[in-house]
Every structure is written in structure tokens, then in C-alpha cells.
N, C-alpha and C positions, 0 to 999 in steps of 0.2 A: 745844711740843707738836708731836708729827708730826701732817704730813696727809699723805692717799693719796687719790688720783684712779684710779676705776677708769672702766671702758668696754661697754656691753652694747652688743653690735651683734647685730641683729635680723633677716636675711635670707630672703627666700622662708619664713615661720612656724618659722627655724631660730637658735638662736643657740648664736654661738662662743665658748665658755666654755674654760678653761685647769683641768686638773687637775692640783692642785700634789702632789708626790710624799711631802712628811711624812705628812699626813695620808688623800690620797687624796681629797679634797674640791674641790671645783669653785668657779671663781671668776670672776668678771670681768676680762678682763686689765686690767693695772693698777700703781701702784706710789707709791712716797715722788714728793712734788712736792722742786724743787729751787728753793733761795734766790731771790728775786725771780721767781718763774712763778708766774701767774696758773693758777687750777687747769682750764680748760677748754685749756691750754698743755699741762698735766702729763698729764691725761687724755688726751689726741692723742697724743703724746708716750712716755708710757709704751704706749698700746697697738701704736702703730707700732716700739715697740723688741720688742713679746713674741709681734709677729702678723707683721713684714713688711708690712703693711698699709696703707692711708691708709684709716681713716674717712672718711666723710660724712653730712650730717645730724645731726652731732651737739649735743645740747642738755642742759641739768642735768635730773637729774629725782630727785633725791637729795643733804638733807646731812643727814649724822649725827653725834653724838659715842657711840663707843666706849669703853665703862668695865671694867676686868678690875679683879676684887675679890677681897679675899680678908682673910678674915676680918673681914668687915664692913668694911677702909678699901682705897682704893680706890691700886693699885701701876702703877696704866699708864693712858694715856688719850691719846687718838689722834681727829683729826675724818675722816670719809672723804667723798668729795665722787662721787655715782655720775651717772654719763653713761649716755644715748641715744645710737645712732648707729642711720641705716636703711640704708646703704652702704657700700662699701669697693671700694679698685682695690686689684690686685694678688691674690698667690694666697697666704696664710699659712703660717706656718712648720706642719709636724707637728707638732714636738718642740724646746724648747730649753731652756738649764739650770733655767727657772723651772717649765715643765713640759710638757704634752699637750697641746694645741689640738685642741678635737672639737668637731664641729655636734652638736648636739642641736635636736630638737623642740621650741617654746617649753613645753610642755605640761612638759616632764621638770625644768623647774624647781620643781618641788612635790614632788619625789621623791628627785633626786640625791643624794646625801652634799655637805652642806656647810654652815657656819654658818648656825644658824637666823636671824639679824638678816641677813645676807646672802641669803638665803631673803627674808624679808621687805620685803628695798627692790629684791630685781632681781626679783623678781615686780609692784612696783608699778612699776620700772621698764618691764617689757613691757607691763602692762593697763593701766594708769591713767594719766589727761590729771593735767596739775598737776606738781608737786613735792611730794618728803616731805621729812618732816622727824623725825629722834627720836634717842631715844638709848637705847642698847643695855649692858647690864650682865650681864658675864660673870663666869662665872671662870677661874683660868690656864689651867686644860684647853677655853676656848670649850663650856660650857655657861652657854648662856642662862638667866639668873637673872630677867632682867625687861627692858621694849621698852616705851619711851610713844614715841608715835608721833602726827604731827600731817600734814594736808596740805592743802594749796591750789592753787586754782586761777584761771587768770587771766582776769579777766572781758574779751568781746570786743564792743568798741562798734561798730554799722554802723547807719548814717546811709541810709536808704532816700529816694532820689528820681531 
């Protein structure tokens, strides 16, 4: 099964999204994890290969299983692991073969062109404390057929005296 680690980094109420050129749809930078890496590896990793970048602050706030269907049985199926980040050094690329690197307003995540289930976990990755969790059913053209979606959050013990 592939997995993919992507990366939301979150700056001054802006975040750096990648617009991929098939589609024209926006993304988290991102990509395939490699043999023995640990996916918060992968997630660094690939975002420092698509930005120039070095995150910081980064944390999970997202796991999914991705299902593409068709005709009722199911021809592909992928887990994606989505990251937080609140920093980065360095200055990011414009452009490179993957695609567009643009600041947007976190707000323009409700709007952009882009995977609805994508829509749906890097929006809970901007607003929401916790982790999600769910799983996303497409078809081959990525329309969202159906999304169960689960999340949590970690309770914090403080000992007063």
C-alpha cells in the first residue's frame, strides 16, 4: 500500500500550498514516503525537497485511508499521513517540476480548487486541536463519493500546587 506524507505550514494567518499543474488544484506539499522512514521523516522530507525549506513546529494532525472506486470495487488505495508546521527557515522555491508554491490566506482553504477530502483534513489541520482521522472514497476522476471521519483529542493533566 503507498503512503504519502504531506505538510501544512501555517505562517503569519498564510499558508504555503503547491498548485499541481494536471489538475490545477492545490495541495500540501508533499509526497511517497520511502522504504524504512518514519512518516513525520517523509513529511519533512518531502516538504523540504518541494519548498527549499526547513519546517518547524511540526506535528501530525491527520491519518486517512484514501479509496478510488469504480464500479462498486475498490482499484487503488493509499494511507496519507497530514502534518502541522508553524515555521520554516529559508525562502521557498516559486516553481518547480511538482508545481506553484503560493501563500494564501488560511481562510482560502474553503474555496481553492482542490480535493474535497483534502479540503477536509487541511482545514481541520488549520482549526482544530486533536488529530483526525477517516477515510475518503473516490472515484478515478477524485470526486468524493463519501468521507467518515473520526477525531481526537489529547487530554492534558496539571497537577496544581
Amino acid at each position: 500500500m503507498q503512503r504519502i506524507a504531506n505538510l501544512l505550514l501555517i505562517k503569519n494567518n498564510q499558508v504555503l500550498l503547491m498548485k499541481k499543474p494536471r489538475r490545477d488544484w492545490y495541495v500540501a506539499p508533499g509526497g511517497k514516503m520511502d522504504s524504512g522512514e518514519s512518516i513525520y521523516e517523509a513529511a519533512v522530507r518531502e516538504f523540504q525537497e518541494e519548498t527549499n525549506t526547513q519546517p518547524s513546529g511540526v506535528h501530525l494532525k491527520g491519518v486517512y485511508t484514501m479509496m478510488i472506486q469504480e464500479d462498486g470495487k475498490t482499484v487503488d488505495e493509499w494511507m496519507l499521513f497530514t502534518f502541522r508546521a508553524t515555521d520554516l527557515r529559508g525562502i521557498p522555491f516559486e516553481e518547480t517540476r511538482e508545481g506553484v508554491l503560493e501563500w494564501h490566506p488560511i481562510e482560502s482553504l474553503q474555496t481553492l480548487p482542490m480535493a474535497e477530502g483534502d479540503r477536509t483534513n487541511l482545514l481541520f489541520a488549520a482549526y482544530q486541536e486533536g488529530v483526525q482521522y477517516g477515510t475518503f472514497y473516490y472515484t478515478p476522476d477524485f470526486e468524493l463519493l463519501e468521507e467518515t471521519i473520526q477525531t481526537s483529542t489529547e487530554e492534558v493533566n496539571r497537577q496544581h500546587g
